[in-house]
C-alpha positions in Angstrom: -34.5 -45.0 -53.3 -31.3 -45.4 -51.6 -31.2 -47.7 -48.7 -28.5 -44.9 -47.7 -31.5 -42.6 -47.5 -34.0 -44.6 -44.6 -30.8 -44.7 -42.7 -30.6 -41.0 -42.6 -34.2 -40.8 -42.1 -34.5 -43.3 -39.4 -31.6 -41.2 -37.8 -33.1 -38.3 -37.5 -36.5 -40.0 -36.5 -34.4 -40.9 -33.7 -33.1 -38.0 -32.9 -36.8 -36.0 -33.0 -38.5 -38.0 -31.1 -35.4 -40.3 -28.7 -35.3 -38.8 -25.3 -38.1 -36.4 -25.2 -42.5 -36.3 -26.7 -42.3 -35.5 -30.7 -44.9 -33.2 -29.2 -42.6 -31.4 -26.9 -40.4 -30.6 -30.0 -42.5 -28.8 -32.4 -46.5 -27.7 -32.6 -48.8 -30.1 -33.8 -49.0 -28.6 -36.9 -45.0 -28.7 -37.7 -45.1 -32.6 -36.3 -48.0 -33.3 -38.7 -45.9 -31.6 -41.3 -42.8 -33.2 -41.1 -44.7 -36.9 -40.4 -46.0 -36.5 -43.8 -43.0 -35.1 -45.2 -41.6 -38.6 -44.5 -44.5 -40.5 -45.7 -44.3 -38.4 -48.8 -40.2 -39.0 -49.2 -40.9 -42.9 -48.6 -43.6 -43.3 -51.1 -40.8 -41.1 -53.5 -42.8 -38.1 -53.7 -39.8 -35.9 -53.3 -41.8 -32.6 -54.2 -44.4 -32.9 -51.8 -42.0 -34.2 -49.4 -40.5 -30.7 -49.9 -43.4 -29.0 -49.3 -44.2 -30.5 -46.7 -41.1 -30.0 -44.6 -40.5 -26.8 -45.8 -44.1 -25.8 -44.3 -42.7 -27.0 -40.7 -39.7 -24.5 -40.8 -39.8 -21.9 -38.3 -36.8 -20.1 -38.3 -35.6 -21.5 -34.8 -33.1 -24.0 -33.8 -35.7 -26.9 -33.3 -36.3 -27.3 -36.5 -32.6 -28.0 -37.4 -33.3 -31.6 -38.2 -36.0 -30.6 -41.0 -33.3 -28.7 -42.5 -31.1 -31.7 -42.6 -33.8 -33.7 -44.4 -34.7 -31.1 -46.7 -30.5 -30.8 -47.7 -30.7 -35.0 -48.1 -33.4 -34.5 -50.5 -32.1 -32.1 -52.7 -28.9 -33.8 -52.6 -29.5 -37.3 -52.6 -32.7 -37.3 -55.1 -33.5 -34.4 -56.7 -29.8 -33.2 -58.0 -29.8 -29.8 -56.6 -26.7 -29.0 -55.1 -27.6 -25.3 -54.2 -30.8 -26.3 -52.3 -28.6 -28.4 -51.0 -25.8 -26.3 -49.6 -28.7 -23.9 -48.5 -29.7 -26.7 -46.2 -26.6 -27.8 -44.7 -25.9 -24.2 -43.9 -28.9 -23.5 -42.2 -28.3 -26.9 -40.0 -24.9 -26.0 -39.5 -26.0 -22.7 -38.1 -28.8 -24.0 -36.1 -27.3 -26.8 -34.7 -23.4 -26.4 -35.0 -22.1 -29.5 -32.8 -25.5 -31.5 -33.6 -25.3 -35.2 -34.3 -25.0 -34.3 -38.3 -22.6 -31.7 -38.6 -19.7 -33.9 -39.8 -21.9 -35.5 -42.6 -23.1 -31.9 -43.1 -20.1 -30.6 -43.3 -18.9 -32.7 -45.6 -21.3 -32.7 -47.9 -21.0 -29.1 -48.1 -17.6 -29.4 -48.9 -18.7 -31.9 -51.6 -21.1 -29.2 -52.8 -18.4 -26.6 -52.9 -16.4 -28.4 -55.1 -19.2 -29.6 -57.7 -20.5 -25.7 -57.5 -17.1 -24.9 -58.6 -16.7 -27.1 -61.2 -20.2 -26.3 -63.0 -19.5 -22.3 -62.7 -15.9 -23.1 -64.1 -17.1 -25.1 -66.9 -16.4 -23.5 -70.5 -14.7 -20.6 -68.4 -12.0 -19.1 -66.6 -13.7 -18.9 -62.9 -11.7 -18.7 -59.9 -11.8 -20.1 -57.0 -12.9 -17.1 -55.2 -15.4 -15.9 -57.9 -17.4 -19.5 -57.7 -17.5 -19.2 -53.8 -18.7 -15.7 -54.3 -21.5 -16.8 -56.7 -22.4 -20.0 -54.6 -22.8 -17.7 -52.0 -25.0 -14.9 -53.5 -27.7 -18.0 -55.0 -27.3 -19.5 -51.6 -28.5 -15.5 -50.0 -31.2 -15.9 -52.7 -32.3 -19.3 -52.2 -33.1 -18.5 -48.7 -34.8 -15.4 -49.2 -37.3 -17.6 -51.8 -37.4 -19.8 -48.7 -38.3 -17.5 -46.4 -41.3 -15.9 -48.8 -42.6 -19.6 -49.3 -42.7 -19.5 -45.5 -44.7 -16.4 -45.3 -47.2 -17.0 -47.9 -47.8 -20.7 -46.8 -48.8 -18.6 -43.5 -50.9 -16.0 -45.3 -54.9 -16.6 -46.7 -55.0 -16.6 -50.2 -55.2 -12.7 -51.4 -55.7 -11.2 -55.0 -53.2 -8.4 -55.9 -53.9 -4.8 -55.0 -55.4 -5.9 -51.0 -58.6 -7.2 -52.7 -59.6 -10.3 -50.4 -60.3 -14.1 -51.9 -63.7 -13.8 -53.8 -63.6 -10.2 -54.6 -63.8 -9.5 -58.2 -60.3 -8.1 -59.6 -59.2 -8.6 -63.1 -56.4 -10.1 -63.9 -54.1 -8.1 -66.7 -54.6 -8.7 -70.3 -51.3 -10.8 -71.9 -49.0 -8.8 -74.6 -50.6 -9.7 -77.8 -53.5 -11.9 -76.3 -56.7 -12.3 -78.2 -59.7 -9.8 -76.6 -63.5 -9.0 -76.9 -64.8 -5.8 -75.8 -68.3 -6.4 -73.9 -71.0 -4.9 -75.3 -74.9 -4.7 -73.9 -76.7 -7.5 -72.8 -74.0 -9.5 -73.4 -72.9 -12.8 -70.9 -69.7 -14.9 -70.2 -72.3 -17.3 -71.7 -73.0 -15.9 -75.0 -69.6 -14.6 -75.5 -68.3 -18.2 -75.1 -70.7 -19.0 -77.7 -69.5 -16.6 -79.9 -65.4 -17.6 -79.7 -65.8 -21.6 -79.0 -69.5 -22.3 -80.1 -69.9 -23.7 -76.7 -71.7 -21.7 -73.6 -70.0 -24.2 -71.1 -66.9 -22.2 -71.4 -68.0 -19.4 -70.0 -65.8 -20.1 -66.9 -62.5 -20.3 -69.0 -63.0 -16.8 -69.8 -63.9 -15.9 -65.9 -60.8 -17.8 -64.8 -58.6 -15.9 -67.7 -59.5 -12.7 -66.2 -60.3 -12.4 -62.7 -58.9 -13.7 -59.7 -60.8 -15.8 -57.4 -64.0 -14.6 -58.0 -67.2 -16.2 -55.9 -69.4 -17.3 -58.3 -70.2 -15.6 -61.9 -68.2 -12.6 -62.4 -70.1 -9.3 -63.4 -69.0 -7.9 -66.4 -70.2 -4.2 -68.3 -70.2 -2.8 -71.7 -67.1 -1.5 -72.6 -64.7 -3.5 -70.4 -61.9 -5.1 -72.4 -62.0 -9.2 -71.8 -59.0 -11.5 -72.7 -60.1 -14.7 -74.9 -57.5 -17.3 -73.9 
């Protein structure tokens, strides 16, 4: 890791939590978020670092800084240039004369002119026409963003409105391998029958239902995938 990097990161440690509580800033839960996002960035778990930080975002100028971090990450270590330029935008937006807009906005210049270069490659791109692309993944970068956000905020659900640990079965794959069920049979015993072990009944549960509580009930007649 860059010693480039901790400076950043100490930099905008500093600027969280300088003049006024860390508390005062964000919730406890985004300051618990973002403390681990650093751990997780220092230990060179970039990912969960991601995660992390990206579960702190709220949408409102106080979480500028996180924005910042998330656009060092993606373009210091993890070679993604859109995330990137998603990042310093959203700083640049939320905090326009904050204490990193020049490095943000020259990184985003940087960004601008590696983006063109890699749509340009092998083709005749313009100028104009790699902005415009940069600028249509950049809309749908954020709107991924923003659907991480929500479902981080949402319990777990199975499709259709069923809640966590109703029974709902999961689609069959194109082409996949299935049993019909016929009387008196069991997850067991048709486990038995495909892998000659009755252990694996819960491969087949897990193939075709969605968080199920417990054994899942099946009937005669209903179509089973065998993964």
């Amino acid at each position: 890791m860059s010693p480039l990097f901790f400076v950043r990161a100490g930099l905008l440690a500093a600027v969280l939590c300088g003049a006024t509580a860390c508390d005062g800033l964000f919730d406890k839960g985004s300051k618990q978020d973002i403390d681990a996002g650093d751990q997780k960035a220092k230990a060179g778990d970039f990912q969960g670092a991601v995660k992390l930080y990206e579960g702190a975002l709220d949408g409102s100028a106080k979480t500028a800084d996180v924005h910042y971090k998330l656009a060092l990450l993606y373009a210091d270590k993890l070679a993604s240039p859109l995330d990137a330029m998603h990042h310093f935008s959203r700083y640049l937006a939320l905090a326009p004369t904050g204490p990193h807009a020049k490095e943000a906005k020259d990184y985003k210049r940087e960004g601008e002119a590696k983006l063109l270069a890699l749509y340009s490659k092998g083709s005749p791109v313009s100028q104009d026409q790699a902005v415009r692309l940069q600028n249509q993944n950049l809309a749908l970068q954020k709107t991924i963003n923003e659907l991480r956000v929500q479902k981080a905020a949402t319990p777990a659900a199975a499709p259709g409105g069923a809640k966590k640990g109703e029974q709902v079965q999961k689609p069959i794959p194109p082409g996949g391998r299935t049993h019909v069920v016929v009387a008196h049979e069991t997850l067991a015993t048709i486990a038995a029958k495909y892998y000659k072990n009755k252990a694996r009944w819960k491969d087949i549960q897990d193939a075709n239902f969605y968080s199920v509580d417990g054994t899942a009930k099946i009937r005669p007649g209903m179509t089973l995938y065998i993964p």
